[in-house]
C-alpha positions in Angstrom: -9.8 12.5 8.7 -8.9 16.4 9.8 -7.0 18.7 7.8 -3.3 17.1 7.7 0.1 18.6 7.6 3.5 16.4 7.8 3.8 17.1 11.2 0.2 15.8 12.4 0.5 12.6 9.6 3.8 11.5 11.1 2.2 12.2 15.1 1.9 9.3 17.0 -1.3 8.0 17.9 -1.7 6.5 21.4 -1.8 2.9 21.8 -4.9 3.2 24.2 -6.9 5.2 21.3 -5.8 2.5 18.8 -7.4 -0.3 21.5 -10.7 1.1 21.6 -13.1 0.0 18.8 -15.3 2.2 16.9 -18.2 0.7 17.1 -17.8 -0.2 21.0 -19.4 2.1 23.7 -17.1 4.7 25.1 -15.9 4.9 28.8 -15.0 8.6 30.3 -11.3 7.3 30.0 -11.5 6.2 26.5 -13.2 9.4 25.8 -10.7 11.3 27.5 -7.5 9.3 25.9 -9.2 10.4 22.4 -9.5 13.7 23.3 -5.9 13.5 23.4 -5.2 11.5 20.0 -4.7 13.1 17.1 -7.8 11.7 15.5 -11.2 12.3 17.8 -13.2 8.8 18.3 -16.2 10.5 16.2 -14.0 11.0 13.1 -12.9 7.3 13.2 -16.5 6.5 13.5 -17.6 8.5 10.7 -14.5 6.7 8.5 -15.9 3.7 9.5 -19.5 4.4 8.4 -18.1 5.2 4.9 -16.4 2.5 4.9 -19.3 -0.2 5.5 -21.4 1.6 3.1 -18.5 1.6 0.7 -18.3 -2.6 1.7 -21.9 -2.9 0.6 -22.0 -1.4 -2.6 -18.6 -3.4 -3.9 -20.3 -6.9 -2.2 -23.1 -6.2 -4.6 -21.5 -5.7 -7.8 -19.4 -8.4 -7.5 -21.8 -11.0 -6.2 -23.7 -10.1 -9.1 -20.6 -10.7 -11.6 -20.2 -13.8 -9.4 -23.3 -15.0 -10.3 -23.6 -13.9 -13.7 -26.6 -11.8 -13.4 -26.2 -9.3 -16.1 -29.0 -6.3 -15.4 -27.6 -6.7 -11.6 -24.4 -6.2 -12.7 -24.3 -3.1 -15.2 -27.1 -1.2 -12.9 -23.8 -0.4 -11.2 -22.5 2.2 -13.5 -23.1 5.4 -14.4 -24.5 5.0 -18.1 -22.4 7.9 -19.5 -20.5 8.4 -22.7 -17.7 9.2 -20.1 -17.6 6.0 -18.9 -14.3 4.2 -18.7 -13.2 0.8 -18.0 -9.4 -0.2 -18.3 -7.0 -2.7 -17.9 -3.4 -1.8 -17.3 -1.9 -5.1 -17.8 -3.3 -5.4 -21.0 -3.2 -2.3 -21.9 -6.9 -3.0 -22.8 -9.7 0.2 -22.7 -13.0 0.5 -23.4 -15.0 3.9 -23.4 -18.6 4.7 -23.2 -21.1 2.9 -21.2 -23.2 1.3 -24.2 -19.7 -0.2 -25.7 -19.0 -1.5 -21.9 -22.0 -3.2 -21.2 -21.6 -4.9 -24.6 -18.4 -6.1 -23.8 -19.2 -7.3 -20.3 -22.5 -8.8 -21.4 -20.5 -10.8 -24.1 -18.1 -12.2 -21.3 -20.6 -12.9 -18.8 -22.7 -14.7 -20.9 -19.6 -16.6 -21.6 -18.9 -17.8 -18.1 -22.4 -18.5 -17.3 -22.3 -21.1 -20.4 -18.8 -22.3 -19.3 -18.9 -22.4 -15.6 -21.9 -21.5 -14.1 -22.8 -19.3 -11.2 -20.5 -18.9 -8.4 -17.5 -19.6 -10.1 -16.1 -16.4 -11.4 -15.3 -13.4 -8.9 -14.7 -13.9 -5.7 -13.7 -10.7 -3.7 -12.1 -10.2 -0.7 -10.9 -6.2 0.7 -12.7 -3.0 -0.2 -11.3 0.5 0.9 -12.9 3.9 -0.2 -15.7 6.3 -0.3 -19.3 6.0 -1.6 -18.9 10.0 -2.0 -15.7 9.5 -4.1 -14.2 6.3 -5.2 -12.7 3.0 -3.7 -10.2 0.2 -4.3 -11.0 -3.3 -4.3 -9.4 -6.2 -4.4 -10.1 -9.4 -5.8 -9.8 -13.0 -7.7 -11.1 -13.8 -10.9 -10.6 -17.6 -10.7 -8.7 -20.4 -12.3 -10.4 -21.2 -15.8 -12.6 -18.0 -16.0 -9.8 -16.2 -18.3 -6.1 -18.6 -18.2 -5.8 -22.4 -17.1 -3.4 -22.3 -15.1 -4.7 -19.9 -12.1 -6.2 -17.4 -11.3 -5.6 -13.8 -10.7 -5.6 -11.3 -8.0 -6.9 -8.2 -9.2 -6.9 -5.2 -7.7 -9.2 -2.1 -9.4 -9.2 1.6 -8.5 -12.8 2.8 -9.1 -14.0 6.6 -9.2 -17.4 7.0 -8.0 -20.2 9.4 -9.7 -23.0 9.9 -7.2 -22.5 6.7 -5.7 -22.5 4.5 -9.2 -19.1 3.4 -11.4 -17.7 5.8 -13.8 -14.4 4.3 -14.2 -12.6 1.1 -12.9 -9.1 0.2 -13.7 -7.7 -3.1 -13.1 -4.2 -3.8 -12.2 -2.5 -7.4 -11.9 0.4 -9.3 -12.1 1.0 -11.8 -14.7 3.7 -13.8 -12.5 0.3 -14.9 -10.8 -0.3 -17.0 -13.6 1.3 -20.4 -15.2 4.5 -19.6 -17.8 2.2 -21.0 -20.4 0.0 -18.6 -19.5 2.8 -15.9 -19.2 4.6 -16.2 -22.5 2.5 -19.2 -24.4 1.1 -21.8 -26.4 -1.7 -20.5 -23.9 -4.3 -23.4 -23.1 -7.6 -23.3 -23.7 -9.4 -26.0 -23.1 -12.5 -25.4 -20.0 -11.1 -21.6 -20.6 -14.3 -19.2 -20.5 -13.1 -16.6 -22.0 -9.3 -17.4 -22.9 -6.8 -14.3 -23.7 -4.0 -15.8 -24.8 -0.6 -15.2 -23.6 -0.2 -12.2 -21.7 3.7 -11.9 -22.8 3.9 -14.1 -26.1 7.2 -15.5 -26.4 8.3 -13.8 -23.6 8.6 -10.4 -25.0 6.5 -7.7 -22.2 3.8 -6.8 -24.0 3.2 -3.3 -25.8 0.4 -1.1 -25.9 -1.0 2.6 -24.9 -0.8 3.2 -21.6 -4.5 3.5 -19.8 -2.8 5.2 -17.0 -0.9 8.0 -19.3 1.3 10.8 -16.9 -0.5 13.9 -18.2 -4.4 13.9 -19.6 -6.0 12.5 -16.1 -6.9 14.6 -13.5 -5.2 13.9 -10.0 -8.4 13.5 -8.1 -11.0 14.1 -10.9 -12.9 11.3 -12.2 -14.0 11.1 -16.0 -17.2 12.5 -15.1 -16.4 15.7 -13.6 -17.1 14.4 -9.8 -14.0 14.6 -7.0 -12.2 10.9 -6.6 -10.5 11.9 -3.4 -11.6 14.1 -0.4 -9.2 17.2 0.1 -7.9 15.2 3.3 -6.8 12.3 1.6 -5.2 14.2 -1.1 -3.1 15.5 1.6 -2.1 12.6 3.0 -1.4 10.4 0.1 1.0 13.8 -2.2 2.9 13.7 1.1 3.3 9.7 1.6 3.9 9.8 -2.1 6.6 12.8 -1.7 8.7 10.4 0.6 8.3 7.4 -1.4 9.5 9.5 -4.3 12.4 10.9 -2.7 13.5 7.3 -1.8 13.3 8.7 1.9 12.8 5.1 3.8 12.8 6.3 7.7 10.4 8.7 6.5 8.0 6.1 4.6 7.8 3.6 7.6 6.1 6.3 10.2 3.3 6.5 8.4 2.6 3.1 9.3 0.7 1.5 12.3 2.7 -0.6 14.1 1.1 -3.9 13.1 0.3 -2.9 9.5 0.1 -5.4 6.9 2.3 -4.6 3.1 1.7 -6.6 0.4 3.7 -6.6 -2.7 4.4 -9.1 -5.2 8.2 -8.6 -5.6 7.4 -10.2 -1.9 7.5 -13.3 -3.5 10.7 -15.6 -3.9 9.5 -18.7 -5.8 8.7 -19.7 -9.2 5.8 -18.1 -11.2 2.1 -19.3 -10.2 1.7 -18.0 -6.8 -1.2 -17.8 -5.1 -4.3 -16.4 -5.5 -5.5 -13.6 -2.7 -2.3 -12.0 -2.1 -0.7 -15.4 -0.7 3.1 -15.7 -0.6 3.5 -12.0 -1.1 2.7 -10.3 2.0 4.7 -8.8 5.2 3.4 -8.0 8.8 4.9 -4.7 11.1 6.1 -1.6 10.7 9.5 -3.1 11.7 9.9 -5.5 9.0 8.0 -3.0 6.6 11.4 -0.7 7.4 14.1 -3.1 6.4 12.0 -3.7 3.5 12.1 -0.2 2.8 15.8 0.2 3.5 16.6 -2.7 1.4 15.0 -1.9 -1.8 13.4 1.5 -1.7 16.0 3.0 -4.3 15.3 0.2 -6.6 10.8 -0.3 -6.2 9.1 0.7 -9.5 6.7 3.1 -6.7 9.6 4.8 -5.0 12.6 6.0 -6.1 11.1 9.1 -9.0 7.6 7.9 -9.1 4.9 9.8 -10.5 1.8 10.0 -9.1 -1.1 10.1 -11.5 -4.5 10.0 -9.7 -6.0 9.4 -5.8 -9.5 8.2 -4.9 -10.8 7.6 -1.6 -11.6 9.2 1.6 -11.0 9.1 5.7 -11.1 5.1 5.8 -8.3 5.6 2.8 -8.3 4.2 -0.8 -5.9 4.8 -3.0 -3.7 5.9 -5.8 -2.4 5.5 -9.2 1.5 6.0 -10.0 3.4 5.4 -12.8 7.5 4.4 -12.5 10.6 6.5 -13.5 14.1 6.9 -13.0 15.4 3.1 -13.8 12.2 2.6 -15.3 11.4 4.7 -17.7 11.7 2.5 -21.0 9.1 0.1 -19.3 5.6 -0.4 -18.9 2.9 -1.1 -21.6 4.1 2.1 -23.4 7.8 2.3 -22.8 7.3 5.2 -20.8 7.5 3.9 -17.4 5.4 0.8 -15.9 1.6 1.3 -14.1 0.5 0.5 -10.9 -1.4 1.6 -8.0 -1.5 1.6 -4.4 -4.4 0.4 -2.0 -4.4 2.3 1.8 -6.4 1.6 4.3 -5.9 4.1 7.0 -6.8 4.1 10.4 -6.4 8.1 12.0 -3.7 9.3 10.3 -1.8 6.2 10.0 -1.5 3.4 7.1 -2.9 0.0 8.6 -2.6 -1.9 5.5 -0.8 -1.2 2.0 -1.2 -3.0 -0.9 0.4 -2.3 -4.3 -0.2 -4.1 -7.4 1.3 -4.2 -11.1 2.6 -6.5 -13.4 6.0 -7.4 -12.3 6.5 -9.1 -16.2 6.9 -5.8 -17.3 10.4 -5.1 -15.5 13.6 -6.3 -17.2 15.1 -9.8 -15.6 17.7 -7.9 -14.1 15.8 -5.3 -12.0 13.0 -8.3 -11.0 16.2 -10.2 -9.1 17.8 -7.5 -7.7 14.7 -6.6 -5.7 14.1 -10.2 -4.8 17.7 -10.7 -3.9 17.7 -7.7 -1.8 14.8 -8.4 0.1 15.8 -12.2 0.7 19.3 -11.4 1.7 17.6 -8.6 4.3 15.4 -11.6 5.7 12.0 -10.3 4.0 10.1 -12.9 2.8 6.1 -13.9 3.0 5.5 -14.8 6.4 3.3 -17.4 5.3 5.9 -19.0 4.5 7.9 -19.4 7.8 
């Protein structure tokens, strides 16, 4: 990705560039249509190198988890004191890498006895830098942690010399079953059960992990860069538009076939499905009435903060945290967590994914989105 003002993010690139395919051998007039483009064939090359390597190391660690293979599994990580893992549904953090591989030893251990190999992680979209840090997506299956499903999960990850040195996870708990949600949890075949996420209904409390003042912006615990300088760009000036509520604005940074997902998205009861099913829209057309619809009233728009970036040219991510109407929610009462998954292609988004727990919005502001966006005609499109 080159150096990136508002004027060259929001440039349209040409439909010919955006045929040809990276790894393909280049014709004169493909090589003279991307001399044209905004984004030279050799940069989207080198994006997509990053990307693959990124895809490797992420296939590893969580075919490893998958299969229970401890050693495999923690030889990921850093081994610092700095270490972090978090969870910012649960409001759960561990520090430290000795205190982390204790903790995921314990669990794994746990689902090996319990299930076996093969049935705990599965994942399914990685987006990042090996140089910087990633976001991956993926399912932690029914019976692993809650009976009643499983859950999509979707973890921002800085990168320390091209080894783990924090992950947060983000989810939503509408994923699950309402016993599940707000309890009597059930147990029974459970792994490692955790309860009701929301006992009795009430959104749970706890510290933040995700607080809007201590992290770095793209500084990861250990001192290394999460984000490139380019991708900071892009992602303080997608953010800036979000923030502003600016919807016209938001949908040019799209592709025209992009793919959103978002699980106020989905219309139905609790217990949706796992790998982003039911909760996903298709087109920078319907991503603008979306926008147009709701973007004063989405927890990552209207007065959002952003909070921390990783990634580079292929995209990655960020980390946000709501205002405005939000401000006495989230885990902390200060504002609900969530972050953002981009994969970019040039200087355009080609898929978005945001992810946080939706539980954690009052009844009222949940329906108002979800009757916004159904009387706008944007629902799943699996589901028409």
């Amino acid at each position: 990705m080159h150096s990136l003002n508002r004027r060259s993010v929001l440039r349209s690139i040409s439909a010919a560039t955006l045929a040809v395919p990276t790894s393909a051998i280049l014709t004169d007039r493909a090589m003279a249509v991307s001399a044209a483009s905004s984004v030279s064939i050799d940069q989207l090359i080198f994006a997509q190198r990053q990307q693959e390597e990124t895809w490797a190391f992420f296939r590893s660690f969580y075919s490893d988890k998958d299969n229970v293979d401890v050693p495999k599994f923690l030889s990921h990580f850093v081994k610092s004191g700095l270490d972090q893992y978090q969870d910012a549904t649960l409001g759960l953090v561990i520090a430290g890498y000795d205190v982390i591989a204790a903790n995921f030893t314990g669990f794994l251990n746990a689902v090996a006895s319990a299930l076996g190999k093969g049935q705990f992680s599965k994942v399914f979209r990685v987006v990042g830098d090996m140089r910087f840090g990633a976001v991956v997506e993926y399912v932690d299956l029914k019976s692993t942690f809650y009976a009643t499903n499983g859950i999509t999960v979707q973890t921002v990850f800085d990168l320390d010399n091209g080894l783990i040195a924090r992950d947060t996870d983000y989810w939503d708990s509408r994923e699950l079953g309402m016993s599940d949600i707000v309890g009597p949890a059930a147990t029974t075949g459970v792994a490692v059960p955790l309860g009701a996420v929301h006992a009795g209904g009430v959104p749970r409390t706890a510290a933040s992990p995700v607080p809007p003042g201590p992290m770095q912006l793209a500084i990861g615990p250990t001192g290394r860069p999460s984000a490139s300088s380019e991708m900071v760009s892009f992602v303080k000036m997608f953010h800036e538009a979000l923030r502003q509520g600016r919807p016209e604005e938001v949908a040019e940074f799209f592709t025209e076939d992009a793919l959103y997902v978002n699980p106020l998205i989905h219309q139905g009861a609790v217990g949706y499905g796992n790998f982003d099913q039911s909760i996903q829209i298709r087109g920078r057309q319907l991503i603008a009435r979306l926008l147009q619809a709701a973007s004063q009233l989405l927890p990552d728009c209207k007065d959002s903060k952003l909070t921390h970036i990783v990634g580079g040219p292929a995209g990655g991510g960020f980390e946000w945290k709501a205002g405005g109407i939000y401000n006495y929610t989230g885990l902390d009462r200060t504002g609900l967590v969530g972050c953002t998954a981009l994969d970019l292609f040039g200087n355009r988004i080609q898929r978005m994914s945001v992810k946080f727990d939706t539980f954690q919005m009052s009844a009222k502001q949940y329906d108002n989105i979800r009757s916004a966006l159904l009387q706008a005609g944007v629902v799943d499109q699996r589901q028409t």
